[in-house]
C-alpha positions in Angstrom: 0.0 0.0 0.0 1.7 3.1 -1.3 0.9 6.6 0.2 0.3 9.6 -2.5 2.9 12.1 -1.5 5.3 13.5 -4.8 7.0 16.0 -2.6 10.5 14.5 -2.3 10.8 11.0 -0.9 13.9 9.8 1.3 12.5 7.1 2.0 10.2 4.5 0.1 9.2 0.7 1.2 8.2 -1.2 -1.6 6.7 -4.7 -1.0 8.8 -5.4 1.9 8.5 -9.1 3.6 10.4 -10.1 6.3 10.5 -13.4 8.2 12.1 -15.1 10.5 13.5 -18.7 10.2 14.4 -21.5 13.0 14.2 -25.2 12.9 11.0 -25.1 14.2 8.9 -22.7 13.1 8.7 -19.6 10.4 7.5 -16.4 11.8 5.6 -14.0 9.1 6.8 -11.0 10.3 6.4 -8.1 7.9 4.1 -9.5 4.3 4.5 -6.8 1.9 4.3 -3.3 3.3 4.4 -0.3 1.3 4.8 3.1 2.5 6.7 6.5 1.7 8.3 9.6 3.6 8.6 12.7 2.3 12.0 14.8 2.8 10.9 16.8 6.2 8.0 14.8 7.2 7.0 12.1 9.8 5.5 9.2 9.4 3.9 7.3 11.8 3.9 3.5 12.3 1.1 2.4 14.3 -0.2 -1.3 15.9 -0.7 -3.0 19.1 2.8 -5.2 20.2 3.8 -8.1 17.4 2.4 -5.8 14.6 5.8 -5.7 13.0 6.9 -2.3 13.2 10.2 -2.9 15.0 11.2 -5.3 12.0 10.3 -2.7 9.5 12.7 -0.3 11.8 15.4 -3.3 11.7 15.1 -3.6 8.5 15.5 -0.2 7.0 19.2 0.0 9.2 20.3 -3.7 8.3 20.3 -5.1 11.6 18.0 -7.9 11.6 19.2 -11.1 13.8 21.5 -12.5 11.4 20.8 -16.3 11.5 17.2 -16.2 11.8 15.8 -12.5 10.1 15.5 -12.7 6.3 14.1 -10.3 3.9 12.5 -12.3 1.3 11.6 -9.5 -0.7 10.8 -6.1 -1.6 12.9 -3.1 -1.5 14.0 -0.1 0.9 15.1 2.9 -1.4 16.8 5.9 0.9 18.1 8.8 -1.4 17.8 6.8 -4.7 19.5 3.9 -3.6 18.2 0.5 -2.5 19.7 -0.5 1.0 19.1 -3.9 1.0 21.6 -4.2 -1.9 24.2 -2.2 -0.3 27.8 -3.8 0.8 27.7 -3.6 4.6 31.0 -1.6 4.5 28.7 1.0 3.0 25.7 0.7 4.8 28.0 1.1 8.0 28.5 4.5 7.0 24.4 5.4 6.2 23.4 3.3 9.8 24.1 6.1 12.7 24.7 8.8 9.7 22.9 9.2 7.5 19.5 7.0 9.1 20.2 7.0 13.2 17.4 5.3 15.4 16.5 5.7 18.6 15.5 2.5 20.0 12.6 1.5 22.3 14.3 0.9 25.8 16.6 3.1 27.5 17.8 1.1 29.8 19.4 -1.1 27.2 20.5 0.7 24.8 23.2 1.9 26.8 26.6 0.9 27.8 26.8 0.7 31.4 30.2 0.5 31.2 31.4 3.9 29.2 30.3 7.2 30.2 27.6 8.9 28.6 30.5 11.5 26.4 32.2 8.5 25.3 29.4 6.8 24.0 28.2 10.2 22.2 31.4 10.6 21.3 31.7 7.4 19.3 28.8 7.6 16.7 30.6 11.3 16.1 33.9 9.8 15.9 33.3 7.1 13.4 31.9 9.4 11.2 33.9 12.1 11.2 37.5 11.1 11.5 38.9 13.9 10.4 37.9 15.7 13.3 40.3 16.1 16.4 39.8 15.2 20.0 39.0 18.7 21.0 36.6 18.9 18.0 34.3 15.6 19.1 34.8 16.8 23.0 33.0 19.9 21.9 30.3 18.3 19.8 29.4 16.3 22.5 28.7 19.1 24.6 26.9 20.8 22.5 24.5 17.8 21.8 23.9 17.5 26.0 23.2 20.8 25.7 20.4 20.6 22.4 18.9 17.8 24.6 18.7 19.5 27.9 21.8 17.8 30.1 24.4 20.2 31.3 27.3 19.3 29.5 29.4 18.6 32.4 27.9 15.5 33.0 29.1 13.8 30.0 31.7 12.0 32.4 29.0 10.2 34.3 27.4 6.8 33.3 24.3 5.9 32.4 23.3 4.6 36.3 23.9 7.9 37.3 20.7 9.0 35.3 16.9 9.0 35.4 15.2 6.9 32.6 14.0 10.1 30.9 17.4 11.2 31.1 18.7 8.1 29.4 16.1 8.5 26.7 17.7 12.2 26.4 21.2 10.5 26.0 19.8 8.3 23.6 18.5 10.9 21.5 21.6 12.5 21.7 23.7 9.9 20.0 21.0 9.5 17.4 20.8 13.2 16.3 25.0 13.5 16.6 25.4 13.6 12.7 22.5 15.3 12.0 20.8 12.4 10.0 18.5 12.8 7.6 16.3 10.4 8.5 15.6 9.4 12.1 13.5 6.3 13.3 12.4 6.9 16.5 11.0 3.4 18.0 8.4 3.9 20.7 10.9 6.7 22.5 8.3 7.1 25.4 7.5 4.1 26.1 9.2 3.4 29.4 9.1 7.0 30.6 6.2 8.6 33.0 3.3 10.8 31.0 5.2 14.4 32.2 8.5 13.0 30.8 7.0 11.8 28.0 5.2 15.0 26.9 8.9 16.7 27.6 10.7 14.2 25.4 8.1 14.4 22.3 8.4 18.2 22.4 12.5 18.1 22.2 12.1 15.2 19.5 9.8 17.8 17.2 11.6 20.6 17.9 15.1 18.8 16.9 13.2 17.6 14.4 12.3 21.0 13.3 15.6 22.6 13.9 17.9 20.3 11.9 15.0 19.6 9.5 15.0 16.0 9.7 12.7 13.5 8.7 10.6 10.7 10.9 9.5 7.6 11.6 7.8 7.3 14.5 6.2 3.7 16.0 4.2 4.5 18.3 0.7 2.4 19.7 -0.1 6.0 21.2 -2.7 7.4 18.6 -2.5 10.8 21.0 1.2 11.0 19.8 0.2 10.3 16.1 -2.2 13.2 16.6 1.2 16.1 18.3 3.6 15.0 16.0 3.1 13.2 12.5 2.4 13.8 9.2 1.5 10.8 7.5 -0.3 7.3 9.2 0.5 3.8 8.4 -1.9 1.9 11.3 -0.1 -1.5 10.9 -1.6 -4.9 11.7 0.0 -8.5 11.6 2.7 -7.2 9.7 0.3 -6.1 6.7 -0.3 -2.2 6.3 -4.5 -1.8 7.2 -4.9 1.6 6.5 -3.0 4.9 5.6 -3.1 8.3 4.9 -2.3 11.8 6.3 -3.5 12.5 9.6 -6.6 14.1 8.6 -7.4 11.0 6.4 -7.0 9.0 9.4 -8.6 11.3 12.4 -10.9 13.1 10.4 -12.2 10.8 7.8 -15.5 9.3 7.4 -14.3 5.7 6.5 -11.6 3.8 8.2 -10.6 -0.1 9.1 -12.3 -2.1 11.3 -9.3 -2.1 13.0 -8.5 1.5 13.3 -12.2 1.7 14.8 -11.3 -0.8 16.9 -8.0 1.6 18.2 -10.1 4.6 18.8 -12.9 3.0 20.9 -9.9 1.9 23.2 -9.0 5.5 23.4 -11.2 7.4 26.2 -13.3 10.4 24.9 -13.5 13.5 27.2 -16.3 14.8 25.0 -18.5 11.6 25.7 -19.7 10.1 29.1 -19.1 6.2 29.3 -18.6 3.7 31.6 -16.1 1.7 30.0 -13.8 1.5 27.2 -14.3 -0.7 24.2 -11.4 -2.8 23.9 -10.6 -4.8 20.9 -11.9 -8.7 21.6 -9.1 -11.3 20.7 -5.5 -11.2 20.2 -2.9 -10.7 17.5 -3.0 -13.8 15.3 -0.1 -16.6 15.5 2.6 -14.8 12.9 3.7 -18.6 12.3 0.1 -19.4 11.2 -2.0 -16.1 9.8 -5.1 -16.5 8.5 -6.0 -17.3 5.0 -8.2 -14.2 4.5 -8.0 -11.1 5.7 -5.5 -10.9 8.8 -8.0 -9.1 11.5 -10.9 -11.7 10.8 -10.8 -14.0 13.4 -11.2 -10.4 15.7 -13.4 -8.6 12.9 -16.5 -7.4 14.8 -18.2 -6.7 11.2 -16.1 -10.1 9.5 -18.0 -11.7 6.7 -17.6 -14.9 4.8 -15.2 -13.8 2.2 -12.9 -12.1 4.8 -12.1 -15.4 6.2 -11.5 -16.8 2.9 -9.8 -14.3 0.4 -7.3 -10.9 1.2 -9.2 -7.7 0.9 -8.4 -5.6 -2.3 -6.9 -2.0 -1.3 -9.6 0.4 -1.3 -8.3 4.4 -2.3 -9.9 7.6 -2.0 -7.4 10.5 -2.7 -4.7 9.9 0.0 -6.3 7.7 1.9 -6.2 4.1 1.3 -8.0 0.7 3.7 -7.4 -2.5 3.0 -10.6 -4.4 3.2 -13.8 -6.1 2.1 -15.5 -3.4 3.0 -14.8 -1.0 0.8 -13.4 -3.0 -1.7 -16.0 -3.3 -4.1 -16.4 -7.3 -3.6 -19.2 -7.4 -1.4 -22.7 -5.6 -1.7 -24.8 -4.2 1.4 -25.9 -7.4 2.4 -22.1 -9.1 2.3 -22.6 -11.5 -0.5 -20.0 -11.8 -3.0 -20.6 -9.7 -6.2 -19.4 -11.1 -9.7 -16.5 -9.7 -11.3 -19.3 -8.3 -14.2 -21.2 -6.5 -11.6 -19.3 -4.3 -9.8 -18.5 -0.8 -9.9 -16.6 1.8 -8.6 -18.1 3.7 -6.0 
């Protein structure tokens, strides 16, 4: 599912599938996204836990397990160029450069055994050699300080910090090199709700400043909402539904499944006495459904959605992959023939 943006890509996923392999099993990770960023712009990945939105962040920077994560196909174009047929001696030099992520947990992303400066200091140093000591020393103060840590901390380690200060640091070493693309995957996650509201403000405004672009993965719709341009709501590593924000907040159709998200969200405009939470779980990625992925769930499912994949239904920007709108089925959810239908 491609998104209609002509303003510059950087980035564009083009039927990308990802699995991974053991003995026992094959996991259906990722089964043929497609999705564009514009230079500038953020993009937001969006789906519950298992959706497959940290494999499409592995992917993009080449570090998927080795042994067991596979791309199977598709491609990953950054700046013209398709990464996933790049020598790793040059995709070294893109990963933390040119594309920097800052990863989902804090706490373990860092080295507790080199101080916060050195560990800044590193992604600067690889990447500019020809700078000199003084020259990187400098850098990395000026980074604590664009994040909000006085720079004479740099000497301390990462015990010596607060988890919203770790996820500073971590930012920090992302935005280093001023990369052009940043993947930021669920930054908030582990922080409290004042932290978090602290830490999405500095990501836009650095965002802003050096004019990078985004990809955020987020569950948190509200985030969506502050701090994206573009949607992607993600389910069972297929891409459900997709389209700018206002396609996706303010528009009149959506997925079953994006319904499904916003009923779990409270509404202060509307007096209830309990949420709505999606029934079910995410499906077993080692056996998915034969029809459409969010079936067995699917509080409007018919017949053909457990036996057939929806077509991709397109209204200007905005884009749903279902039966629903697909043209396949009438009012009543019977099947129309191939003769009958029209578009709508």
């Amino acid at each position: 599912m491609e998104q209609l943006n002509n303003n510059g890509q950087i980035l564009e996923i083009k039927d990308l599938k990802v699995v991974y392999k053991t003995d026992l099993e094959v996991v259906e990770a990722v089964n043929g996204i497609s999705f564009k960023i514009d230079k500038g712009k953020t993009c937001g990945l969006v789906g519950e836990t298992g959706a497959g939105k940290t494999t499409t962040a592995l992917s993009i920077l080449g570090l998927l397990p080795e042994r067991t994560g596979k791309v199977l196909d598709g491609e990953i174009i950054f700046e013209g160029r398709n990464i996933l047929e790049l020598p790793d001696e040059e995709l070294r030099h893109i990963r933390g450069n040119a594309i920097s992520m800052v990863f989902q947990d804090p706490m373990s992303a860092l080295n507790p055994v080199y101080t916060i400066g050195d560990q800044i200091g590193e992604a600067i140093k690889i990447h500019n050699p020809e700078l000199s000591k003084e020259d990187i020393e400098k850098r990395v103060e000026d980074m604590l300080q664009l994040v909000g840590i006085v720079p004479s901390r740099k000497v301390e380690y990462p015990h010596q910090f607060s988890g919203g200060m770790k996820q500073r640091v971590v930012i920090a070493i992302a935005l280093c090199c001023e990369p052009d693309l940043l993947i930021a995957d669920e930054p908030t996650t582990a922080l409290d709700v004042t932290i978090q509201a602290q830490v999405l403000a500095m990501i836009a405004d650095l965002r802003d400043r050096l004019g990078t672009s985004m990809l955020m993965i987020t569950h948190d719709l509200g985030i969506v909402a502050k701090t994206c341009d573009d949607v992607c709501i993600m389910y069972a590593g297929k891409i459900v539904e997709a389209g700018t924000v206002e396609d996706i907040f303010s528009g009149n159709r959506h997925h079953p499944y994006t319904e499904g998200l916003f009923g779990s969200i409270p509404n202060l405009r509307v007096k209830s006495a309990r949420l709505k939470p999606i029934s079910g779980l995410m499906p077993d990625p080692t056996d998915l459904p034969v029809g459409c992925e969010f079936s067995p769930r699917c509080e409007k499912c018919m017949e053909i959605c457990r036996t057939q994949k929806p077509d991709i239904y397109t209204e200007g920007t905005h884009k749903i992959y279902c039966h629903l709108y697909s043209g396949n089925v009438n009012n009543n959810g019977e099947t129309v023939p191939e003769e009958e239908k029209t578009d709508e």
